[in-house]
Backbone as JSON Lines, residues from 0, in Angstrom:
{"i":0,"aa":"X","n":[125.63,153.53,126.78],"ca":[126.23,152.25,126.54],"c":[126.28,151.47,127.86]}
{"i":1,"aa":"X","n":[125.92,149.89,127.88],"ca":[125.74,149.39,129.25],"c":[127.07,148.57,129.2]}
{"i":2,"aa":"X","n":[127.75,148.52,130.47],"ca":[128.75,147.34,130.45],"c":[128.85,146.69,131.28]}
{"i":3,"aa":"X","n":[129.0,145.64,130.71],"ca":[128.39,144.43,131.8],"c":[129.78,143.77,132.08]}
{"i":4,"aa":"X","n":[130.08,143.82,133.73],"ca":[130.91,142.91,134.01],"c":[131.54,141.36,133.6]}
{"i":5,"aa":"X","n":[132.41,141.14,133.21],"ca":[132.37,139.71,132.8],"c":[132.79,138.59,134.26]}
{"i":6,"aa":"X","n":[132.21,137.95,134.28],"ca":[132.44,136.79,135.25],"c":[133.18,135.49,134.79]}
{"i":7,"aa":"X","n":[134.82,135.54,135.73],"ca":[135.77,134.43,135.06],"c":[134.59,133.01,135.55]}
{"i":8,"aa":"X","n":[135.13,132.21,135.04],"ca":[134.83,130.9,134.98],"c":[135.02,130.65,136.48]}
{"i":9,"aa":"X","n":[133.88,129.59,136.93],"ca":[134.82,128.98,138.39],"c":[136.04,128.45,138.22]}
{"i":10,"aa":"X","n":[136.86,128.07,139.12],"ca":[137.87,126.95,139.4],"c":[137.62,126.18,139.93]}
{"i":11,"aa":"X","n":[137.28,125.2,139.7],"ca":[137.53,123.49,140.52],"c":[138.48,122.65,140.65]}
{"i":12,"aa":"X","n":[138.46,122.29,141.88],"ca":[140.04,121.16,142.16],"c":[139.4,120.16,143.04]}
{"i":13,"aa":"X","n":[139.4,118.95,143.0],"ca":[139.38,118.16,143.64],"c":[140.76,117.81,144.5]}
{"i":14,"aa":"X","n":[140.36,117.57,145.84],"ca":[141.05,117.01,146.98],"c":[140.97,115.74,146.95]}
{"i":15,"aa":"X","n":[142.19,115.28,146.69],"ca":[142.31,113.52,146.81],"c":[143.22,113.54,147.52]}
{"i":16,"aa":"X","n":[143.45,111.8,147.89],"ca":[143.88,111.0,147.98],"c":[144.3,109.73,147.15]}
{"i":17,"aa":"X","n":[145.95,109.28,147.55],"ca":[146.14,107.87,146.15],"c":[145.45,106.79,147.15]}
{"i":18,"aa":"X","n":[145.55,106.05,145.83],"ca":[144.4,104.59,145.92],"c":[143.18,105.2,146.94]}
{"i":19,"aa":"X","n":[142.46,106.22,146.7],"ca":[141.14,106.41,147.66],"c":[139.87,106.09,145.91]}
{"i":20,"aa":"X","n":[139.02,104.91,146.33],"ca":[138.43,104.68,145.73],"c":[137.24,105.88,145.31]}
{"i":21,"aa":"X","n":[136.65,106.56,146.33],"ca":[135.61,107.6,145.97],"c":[136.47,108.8,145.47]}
{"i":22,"aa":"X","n":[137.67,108.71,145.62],"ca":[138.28,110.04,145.25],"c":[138.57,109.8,143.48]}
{"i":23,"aa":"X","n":[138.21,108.55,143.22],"ca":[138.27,107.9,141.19],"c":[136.99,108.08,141.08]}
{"i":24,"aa":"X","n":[135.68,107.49,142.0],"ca":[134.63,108.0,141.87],"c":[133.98,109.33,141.29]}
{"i":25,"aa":"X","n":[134.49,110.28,141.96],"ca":[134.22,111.76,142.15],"c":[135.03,112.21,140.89]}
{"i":26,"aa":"X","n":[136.15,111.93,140.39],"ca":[136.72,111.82,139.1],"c":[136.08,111.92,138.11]}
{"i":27,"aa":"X","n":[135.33,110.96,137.84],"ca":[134.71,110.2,136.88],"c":[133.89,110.83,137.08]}
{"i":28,"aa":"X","n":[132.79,111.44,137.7],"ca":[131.57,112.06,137.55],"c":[132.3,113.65,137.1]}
{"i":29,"aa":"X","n":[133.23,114.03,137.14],"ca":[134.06,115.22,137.19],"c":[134.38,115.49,135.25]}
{"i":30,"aa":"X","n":[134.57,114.13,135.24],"ca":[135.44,113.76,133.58],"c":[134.27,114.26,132.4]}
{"i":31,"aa":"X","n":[133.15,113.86,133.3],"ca":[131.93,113.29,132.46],"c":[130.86,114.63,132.22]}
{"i":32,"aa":"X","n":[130.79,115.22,133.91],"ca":[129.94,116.41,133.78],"c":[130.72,117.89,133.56]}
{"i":33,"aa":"X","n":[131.75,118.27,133.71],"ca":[132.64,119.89,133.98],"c":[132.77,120.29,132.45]}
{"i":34,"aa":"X","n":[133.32,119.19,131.38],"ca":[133.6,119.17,129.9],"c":[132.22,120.03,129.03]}
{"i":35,"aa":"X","n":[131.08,119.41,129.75],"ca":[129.49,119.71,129.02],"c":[129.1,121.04,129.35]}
{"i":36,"aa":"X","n":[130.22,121.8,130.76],"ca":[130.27,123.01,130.55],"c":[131.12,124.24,130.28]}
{"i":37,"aa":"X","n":[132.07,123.3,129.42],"ca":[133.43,124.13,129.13],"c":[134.33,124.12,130.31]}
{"i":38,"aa":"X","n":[134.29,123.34,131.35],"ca":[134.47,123.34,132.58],"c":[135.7,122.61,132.81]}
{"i":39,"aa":"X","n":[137.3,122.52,133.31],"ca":[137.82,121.73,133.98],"c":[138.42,121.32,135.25]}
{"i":40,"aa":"X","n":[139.11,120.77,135.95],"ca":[139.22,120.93,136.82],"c":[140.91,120.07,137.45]}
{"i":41,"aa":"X","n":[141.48,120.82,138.35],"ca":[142.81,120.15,139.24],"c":[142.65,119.62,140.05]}
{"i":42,"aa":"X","n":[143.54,119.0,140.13],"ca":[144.03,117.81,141.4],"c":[144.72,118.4,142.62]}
{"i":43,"aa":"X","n":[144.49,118.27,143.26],"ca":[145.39,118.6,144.76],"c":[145.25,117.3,145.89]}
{"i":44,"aa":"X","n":[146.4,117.08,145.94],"ca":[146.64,115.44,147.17],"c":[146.31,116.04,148.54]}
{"i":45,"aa":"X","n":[145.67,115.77,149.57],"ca":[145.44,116.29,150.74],"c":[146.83,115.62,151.31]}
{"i":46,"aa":"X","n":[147.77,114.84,151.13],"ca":[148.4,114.5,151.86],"c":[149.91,115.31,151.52]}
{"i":47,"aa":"X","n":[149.68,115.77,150.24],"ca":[151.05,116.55,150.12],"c":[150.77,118.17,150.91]}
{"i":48,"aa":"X","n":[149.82,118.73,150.98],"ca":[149.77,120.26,151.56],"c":[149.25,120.22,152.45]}
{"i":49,"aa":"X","n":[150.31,120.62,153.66],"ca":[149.84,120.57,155.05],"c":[148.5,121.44,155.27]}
{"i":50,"aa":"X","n":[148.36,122.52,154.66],"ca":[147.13,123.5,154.74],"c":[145.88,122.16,154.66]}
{"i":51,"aa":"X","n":[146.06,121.95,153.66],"ca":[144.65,120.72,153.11],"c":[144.37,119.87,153.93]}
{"i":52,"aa":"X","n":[145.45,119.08,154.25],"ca":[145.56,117.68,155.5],"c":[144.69,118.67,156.74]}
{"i":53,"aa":"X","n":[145.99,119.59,156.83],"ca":[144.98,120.24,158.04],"c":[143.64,120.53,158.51]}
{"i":54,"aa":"X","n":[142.88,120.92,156.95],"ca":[141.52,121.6,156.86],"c":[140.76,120.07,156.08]}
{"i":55,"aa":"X","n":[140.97,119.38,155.91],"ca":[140.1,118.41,155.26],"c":[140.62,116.72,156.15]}
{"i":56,"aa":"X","n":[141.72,116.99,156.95],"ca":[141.78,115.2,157.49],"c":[141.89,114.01,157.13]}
{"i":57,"aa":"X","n":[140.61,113.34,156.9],"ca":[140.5,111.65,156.34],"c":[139.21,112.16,155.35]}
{"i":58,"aa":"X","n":[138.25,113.69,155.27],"ca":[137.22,114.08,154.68],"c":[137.81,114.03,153.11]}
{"i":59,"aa":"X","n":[137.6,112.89,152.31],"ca":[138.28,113.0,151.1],"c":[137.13,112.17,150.32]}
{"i":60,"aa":"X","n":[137.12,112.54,149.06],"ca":[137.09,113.59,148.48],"c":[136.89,114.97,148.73]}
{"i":61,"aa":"X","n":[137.23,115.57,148.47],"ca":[136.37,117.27,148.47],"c":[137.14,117.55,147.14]}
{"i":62,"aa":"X","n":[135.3,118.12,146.73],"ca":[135.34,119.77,145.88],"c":[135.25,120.87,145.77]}
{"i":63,"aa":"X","n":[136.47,121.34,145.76],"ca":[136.57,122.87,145.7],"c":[135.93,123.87,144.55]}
{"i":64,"aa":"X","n":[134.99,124.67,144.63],"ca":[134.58,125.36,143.92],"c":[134.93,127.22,144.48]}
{"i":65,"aa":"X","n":[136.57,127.81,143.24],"ca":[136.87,129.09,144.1],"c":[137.41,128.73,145.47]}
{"i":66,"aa":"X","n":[138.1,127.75,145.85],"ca":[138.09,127.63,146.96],"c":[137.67,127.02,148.19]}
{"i":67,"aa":"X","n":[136.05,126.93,147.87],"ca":[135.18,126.82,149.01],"c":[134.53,125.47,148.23]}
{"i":68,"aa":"X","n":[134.73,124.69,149.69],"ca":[134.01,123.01,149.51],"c":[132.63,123.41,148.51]}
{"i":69,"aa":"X","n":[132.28,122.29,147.8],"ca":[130.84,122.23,147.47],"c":[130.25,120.85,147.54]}
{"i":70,"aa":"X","n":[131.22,120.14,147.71],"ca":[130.91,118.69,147.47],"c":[131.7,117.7,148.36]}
{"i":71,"aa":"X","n":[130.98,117.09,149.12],"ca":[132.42,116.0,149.7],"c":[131.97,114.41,149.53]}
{"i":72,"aa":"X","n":[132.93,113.74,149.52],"ca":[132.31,112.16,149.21],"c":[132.42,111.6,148.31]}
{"i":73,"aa":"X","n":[130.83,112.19,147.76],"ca":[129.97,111.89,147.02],"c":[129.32,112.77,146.38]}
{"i":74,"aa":"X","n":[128.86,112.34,144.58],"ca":[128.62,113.72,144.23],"c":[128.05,112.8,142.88]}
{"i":75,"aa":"X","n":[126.67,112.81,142.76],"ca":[126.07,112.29,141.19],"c":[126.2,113.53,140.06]}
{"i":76,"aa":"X","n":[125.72,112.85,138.62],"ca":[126.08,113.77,137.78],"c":[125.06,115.01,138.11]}
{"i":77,"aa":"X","n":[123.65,115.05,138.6],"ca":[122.62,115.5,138.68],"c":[123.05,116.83,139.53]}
{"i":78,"aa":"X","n":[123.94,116.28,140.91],"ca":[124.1,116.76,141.93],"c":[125.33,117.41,141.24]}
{"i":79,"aa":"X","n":[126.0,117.64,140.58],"ca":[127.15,118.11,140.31],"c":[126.75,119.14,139.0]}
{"i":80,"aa":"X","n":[125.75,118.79,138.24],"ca":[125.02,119.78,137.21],"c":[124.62,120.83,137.96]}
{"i":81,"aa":"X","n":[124.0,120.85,139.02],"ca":[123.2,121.57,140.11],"c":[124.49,122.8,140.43]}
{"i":82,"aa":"X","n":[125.11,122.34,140.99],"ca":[126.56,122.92,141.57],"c":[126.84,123.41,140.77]}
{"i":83,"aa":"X","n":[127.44,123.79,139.34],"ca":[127.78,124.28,138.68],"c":[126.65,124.98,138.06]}
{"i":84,"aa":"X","n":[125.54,124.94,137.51],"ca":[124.59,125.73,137.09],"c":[124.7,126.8,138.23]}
{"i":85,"aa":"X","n":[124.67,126.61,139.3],"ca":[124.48,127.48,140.22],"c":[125.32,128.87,140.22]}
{"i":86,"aa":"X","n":[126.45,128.81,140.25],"ca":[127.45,129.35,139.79],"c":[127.63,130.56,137.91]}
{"i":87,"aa":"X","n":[126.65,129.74,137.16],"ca":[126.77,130.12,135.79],"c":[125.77,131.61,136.38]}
């Protein structure tokens, strides 16, 4: 009998900022592409957790995938299909 490990889902959180326009940007490509893979994702304010402020600055957006950046800025649906296929 073979048994095959199961692999949880990633976690994704976006790093924002309020009123940061690319951080609604990065949203919206978020809203549109994560859903098409059963996919969702959290919010975290870089300005409320000193850890974050610390490790990310004025670098906002970021996406966290597990943890670890995958995306900062900027991020098309193409470029964000990519990122997550990668992972599956």
């Amino acid at each position: 009998m073979l048994f095959r490990r199961s692999i949880l889902p990633a976690r994704y959180e976006l790093v924002t900022r309020d009123r940061c326009h690319l951080c609604d940007e990065m949203a919206a490509v978020l809203d549109m592409v994560l859903p098409e893979f059963g996919l969702t994702y959290t919010l975290r304010d870089v300005d409320a957790e000193p850890e974050l402020r610390e490790r990310f600055t004025d670098v906002v957006p970021v996406l966290l995938r597990d943890g670890r950046p995958v995306a900062k800025v900027r991020v098309d649906r193409r470029a964000l299909a990519r990122i997550v296929r990668g992972r599956l």
